[in-house]
C-alpha positions as CSV (number, residue, x, y, z in Angstrom):
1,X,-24.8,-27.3,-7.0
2,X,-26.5,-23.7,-7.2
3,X,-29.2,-22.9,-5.2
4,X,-31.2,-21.8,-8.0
5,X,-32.3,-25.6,-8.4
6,X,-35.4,-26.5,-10.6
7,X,-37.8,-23.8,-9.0
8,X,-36.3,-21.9,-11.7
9,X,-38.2,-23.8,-13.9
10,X,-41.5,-21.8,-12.8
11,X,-42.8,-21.0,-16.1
12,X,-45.7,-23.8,-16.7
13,X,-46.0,-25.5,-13.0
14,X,-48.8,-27.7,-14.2
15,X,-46.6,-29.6,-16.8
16,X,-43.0,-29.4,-14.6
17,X,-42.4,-31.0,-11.1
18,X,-40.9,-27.8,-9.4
19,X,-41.5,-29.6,-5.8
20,X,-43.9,-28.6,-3.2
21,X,-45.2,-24.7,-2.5
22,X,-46.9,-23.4,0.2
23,X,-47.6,-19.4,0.8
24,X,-49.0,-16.4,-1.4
25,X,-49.6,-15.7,-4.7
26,X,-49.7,-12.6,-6.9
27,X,-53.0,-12.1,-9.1
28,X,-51.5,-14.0,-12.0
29,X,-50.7,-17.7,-9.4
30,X,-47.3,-16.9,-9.1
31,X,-45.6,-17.3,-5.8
32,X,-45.5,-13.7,-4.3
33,X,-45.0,-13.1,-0.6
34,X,-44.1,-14.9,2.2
35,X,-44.0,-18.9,1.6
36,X,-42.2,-22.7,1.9
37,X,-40.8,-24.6,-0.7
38,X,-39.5,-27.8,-0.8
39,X,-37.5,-27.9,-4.4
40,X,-37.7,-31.3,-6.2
41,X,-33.9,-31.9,-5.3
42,X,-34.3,-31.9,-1.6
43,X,-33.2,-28.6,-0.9
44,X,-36.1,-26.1,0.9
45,X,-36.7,-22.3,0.9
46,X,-38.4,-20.2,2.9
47,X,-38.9,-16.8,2.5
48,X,-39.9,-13.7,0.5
49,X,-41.3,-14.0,-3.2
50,X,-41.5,-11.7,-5.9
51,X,-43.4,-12.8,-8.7
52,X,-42.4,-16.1,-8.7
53,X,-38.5,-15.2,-8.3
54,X,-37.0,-15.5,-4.8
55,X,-36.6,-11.7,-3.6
56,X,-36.2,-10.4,-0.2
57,X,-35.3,-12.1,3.0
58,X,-35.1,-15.7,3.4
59,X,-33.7,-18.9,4.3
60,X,-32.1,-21.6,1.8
61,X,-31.1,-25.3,2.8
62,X,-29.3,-27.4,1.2
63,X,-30.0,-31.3,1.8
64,X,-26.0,-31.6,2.0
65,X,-26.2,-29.3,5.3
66,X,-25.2,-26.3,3.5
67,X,-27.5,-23.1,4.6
68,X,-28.2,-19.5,3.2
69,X,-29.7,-17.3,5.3
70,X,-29.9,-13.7,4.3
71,X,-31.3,-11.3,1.4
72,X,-32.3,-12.5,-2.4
73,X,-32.8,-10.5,-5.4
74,X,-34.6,-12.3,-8.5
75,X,-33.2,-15.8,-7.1
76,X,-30.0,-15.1,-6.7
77,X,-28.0,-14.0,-3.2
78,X,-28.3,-10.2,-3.0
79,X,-27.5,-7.5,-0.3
80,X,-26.4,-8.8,3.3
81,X,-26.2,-12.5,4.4
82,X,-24.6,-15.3,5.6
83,X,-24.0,-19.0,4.2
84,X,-22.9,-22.0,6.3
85,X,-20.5,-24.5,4.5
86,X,-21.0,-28.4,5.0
87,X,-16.9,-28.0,6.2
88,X,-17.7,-25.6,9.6
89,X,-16.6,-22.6,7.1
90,X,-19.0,-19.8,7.1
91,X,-18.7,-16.3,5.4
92,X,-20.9,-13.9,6.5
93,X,-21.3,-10.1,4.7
94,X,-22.1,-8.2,1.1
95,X,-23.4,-10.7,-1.8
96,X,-24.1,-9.0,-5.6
97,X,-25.3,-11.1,-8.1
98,X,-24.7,-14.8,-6.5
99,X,-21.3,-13.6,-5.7
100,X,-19.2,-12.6,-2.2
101,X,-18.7,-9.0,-3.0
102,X,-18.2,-5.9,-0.9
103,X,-17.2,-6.3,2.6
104,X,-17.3,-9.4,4.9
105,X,-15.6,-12.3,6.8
106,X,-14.7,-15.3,6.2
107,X,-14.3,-18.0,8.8
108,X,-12.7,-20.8,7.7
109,X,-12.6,-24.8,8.5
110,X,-9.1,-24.6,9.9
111,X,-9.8,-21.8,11.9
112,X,-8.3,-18.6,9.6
113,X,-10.2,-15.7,9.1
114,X,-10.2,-13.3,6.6
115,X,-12.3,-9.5,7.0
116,X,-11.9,-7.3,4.6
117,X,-13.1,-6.5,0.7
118,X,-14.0,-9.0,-1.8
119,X,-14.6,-8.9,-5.2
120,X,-16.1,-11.7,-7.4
121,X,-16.0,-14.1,-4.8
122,X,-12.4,-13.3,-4.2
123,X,-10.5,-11.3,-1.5
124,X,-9.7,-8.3,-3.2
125,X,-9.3,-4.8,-1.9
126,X,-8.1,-4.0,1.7
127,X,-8.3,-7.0,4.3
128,X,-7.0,-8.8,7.3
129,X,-6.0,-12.2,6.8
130,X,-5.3,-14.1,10.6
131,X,-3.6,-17.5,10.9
132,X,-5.1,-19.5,13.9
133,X,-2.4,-21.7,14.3
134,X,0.1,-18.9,14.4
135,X,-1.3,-16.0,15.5
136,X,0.2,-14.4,13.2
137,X,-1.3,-12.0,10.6
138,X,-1.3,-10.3,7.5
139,X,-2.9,-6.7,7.2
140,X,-2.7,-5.0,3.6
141,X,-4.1,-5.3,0.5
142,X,-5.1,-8.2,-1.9
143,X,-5.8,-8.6,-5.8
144,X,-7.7,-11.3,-6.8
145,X,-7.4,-13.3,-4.1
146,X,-3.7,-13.1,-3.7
147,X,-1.5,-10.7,-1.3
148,X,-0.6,-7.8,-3.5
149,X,0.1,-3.8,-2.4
150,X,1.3,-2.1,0.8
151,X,0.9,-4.4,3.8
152,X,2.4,-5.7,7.2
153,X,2.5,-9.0,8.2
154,X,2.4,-9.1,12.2
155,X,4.2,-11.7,14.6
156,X,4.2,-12.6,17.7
157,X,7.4,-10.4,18.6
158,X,7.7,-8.2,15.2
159,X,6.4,-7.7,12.2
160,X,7.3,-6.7,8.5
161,X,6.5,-3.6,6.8
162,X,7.0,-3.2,2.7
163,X,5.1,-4.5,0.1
164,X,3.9,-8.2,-1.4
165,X,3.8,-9.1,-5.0
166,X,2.0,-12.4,-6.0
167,X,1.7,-13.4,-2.1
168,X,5.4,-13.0,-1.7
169,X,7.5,-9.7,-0.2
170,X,9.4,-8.1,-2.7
171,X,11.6,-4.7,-2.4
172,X,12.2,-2.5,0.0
173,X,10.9,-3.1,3.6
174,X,11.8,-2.9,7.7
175,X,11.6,-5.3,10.0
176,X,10.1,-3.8,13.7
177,X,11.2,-5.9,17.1
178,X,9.5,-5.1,19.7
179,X,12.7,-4.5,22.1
180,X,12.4,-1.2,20.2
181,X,14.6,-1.7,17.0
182,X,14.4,-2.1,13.4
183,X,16.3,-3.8,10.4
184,X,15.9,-1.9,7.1
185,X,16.5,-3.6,3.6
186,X,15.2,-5.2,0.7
187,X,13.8,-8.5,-0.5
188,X,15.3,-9.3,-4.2
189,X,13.9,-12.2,-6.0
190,X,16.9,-14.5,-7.2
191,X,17.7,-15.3,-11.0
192,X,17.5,-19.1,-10.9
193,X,20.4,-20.7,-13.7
194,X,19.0,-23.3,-15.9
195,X,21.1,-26.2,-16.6
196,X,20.9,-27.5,-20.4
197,X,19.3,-30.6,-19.3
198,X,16.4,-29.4,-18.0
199,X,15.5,-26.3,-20.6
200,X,12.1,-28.1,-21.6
201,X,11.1,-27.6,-17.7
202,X,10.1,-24.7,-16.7
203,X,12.6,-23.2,-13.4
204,X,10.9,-23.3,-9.9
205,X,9.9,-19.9,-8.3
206,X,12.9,-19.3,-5.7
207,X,12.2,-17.4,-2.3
208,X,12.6,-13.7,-2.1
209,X,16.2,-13.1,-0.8
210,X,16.2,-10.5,2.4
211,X,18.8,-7.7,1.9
212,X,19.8,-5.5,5.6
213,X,21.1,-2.4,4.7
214,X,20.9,-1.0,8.5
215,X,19.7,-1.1,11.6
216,X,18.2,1.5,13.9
217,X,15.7,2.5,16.3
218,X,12.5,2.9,15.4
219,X,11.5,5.4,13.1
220,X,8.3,6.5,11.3
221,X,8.4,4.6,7.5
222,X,5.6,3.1,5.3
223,X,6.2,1.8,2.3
224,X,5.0,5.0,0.3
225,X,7.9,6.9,2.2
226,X,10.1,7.5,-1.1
227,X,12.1,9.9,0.1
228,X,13.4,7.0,2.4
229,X,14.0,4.3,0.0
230,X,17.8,5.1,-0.8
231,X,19.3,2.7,1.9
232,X,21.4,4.0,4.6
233,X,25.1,2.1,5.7
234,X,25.7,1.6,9.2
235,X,28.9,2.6,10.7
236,X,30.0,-0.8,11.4
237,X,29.0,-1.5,7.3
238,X,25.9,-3.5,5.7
239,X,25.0,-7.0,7.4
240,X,24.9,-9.6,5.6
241,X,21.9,-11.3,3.7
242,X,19.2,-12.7,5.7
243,X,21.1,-11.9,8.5
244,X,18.7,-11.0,11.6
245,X,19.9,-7.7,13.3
246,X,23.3,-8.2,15.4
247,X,21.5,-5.8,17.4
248,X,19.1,-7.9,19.1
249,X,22.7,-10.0,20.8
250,X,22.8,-7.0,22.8
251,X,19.3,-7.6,24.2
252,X,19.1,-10.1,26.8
253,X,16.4,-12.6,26.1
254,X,16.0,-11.3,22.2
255,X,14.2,-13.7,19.6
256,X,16.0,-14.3,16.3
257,X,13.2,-14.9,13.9
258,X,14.2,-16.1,10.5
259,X,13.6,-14.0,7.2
260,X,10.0,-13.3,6.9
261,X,9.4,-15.2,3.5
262,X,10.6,-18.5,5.1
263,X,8.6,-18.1,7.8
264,X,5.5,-17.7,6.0
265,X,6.0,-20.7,4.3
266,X,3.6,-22.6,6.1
267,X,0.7,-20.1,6.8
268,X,1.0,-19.7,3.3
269,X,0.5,-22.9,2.2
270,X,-2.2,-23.1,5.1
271,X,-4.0,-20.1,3.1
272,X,-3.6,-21.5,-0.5
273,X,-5.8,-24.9,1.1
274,X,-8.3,-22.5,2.0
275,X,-8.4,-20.5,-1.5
276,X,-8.8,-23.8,-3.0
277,X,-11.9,-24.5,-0.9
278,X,-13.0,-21.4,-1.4
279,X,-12.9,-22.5,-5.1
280,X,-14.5,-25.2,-4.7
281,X,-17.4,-23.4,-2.6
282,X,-18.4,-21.5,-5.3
283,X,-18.7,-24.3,-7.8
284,X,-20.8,-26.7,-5.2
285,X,-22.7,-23.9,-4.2
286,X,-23.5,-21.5,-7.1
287,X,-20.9,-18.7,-4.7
């Protein structure tokens, strides 16, 4: 449901029911200033006019619960504001054109957050993306609403540095423990073999396979470092795949987290459910 409702319909008011007004007028009867509408739906507005359109600052309820509160431009949500969702969700920041765009945060039923830049009503751009449950978050950038670039994702005990393609890591990377050493390698997406039975379905997307090729202390490396992408072996040779660094035995009281796509599993699937409602947002809402 957009917001726009039937007061669109201004053209004419004596032969269409566009609900109830009350407030000024321009010279030609056309709501212009500061006024109160109540829209034949159920939903009110009150606010700023501009010749008949709803421009400036005001406030828009929905009869659902839903609320708008912040700047218009010729009816539609323009400039800075903030909308209340019927869920407990609530972004608040830049609108253009009906549509979450610029920069803002979004706080979400479940309690995630995301602040950062969006882009047609999707995270897109640079953003921080934190999982209440977990703690746990992902810094970087996003394309289309989906974790894409340069980025770290932050634990409670260490963190992963490389880059995400299609919400997933993907090439080289570090992990950084904070009893002050790092495992360096590479996640390779695996070739799944399809069986001759199954060639009219299509394969299901395996997890990203984590490579070590050494461990060290820490050192300065972002993912833009190419001079430090040829891999390194350690004197006592490479570890093996998704091993965690042997390193961290010697370290009384060391965690062993598992391989960083696993553990994202479920925040990830936590975030998809709130892309979807996102998604569904925009079409009950108008964005």
């Amino acid at each position: 449901m957009s917001d726009l409702g039937s007061e669109d319909a201004e053209s004419g008011e004596a032969e269409k029911d566009i609900g109830e007004y009350e407030g000024d007028r321009d010279g030609e009867g056309r709501r212009h200033g500061l006024g109160k509408a109540r829209l034949p739906n159920g939903d009110t507005y009150e606010g700023q006019y501009e010749h008949g359109l709803r421009s400036g600052h005001g406030t828009y309820r929905f009869k659902n619960g839903a609320l708008y509160t912040g700047d218009y431009l010729e009816n539609k949500k323009h400039g800075k504001g903030v909308f209340f969702y019927p869920d407990g969700s609530k972004y608040a920041g830049d609108w253009v054109h009906d549509q979450r765009q610029g920069y803002g945060e979004y706080l979400y039923a479940n309690g995630d957050t995301y602040t950062g830049e969006w882009a047609n009503n999707k995270r897109h751009g640079q953003g921080t993306y934190v999982y209440k449950e977990t703690g746990s978050k992902y810094v970087g950038c996003w394309v289309n609403g989906i974790q894409n670039g340069p980025a770290e994702l932050i634990h409670l005990n260490h963190r992963f540095k490389g880059r995400f393609l299609n919400g997933k890591p993907l090439g080289r990377g570090k992990f950084i423990f904070d009893i002050g050493c790092e495992q360096h390698g590479e996640y390779i997406q695996p070739v799944q073999e399809k069986e001759e039975e199954d060639e009219d379905e299509p394969p299901l997307p395996l997890e990203p396979i984590w490579k070590v090729s050494e461990i060290t202390k820490l050192t300065p490396w972002s993912p833009d470092d190419e001079e430090l992408l040829v891999p390194k072996e350690t004197e006592g040779g490479e570890a093996e795949e998704g091993e965690i660094p042997s390193a961290l035995d010697a370290e009384e009281g060391g965690d062993h987290p598992e391989g960083d796509a696993g553990e994202e599993g479920e925040e990830k699937r936590e975030e998809e459910v709130n892309q979807d409602e996102e998604d569904q947002e925009i079409t009950d809402f108008g964005g």
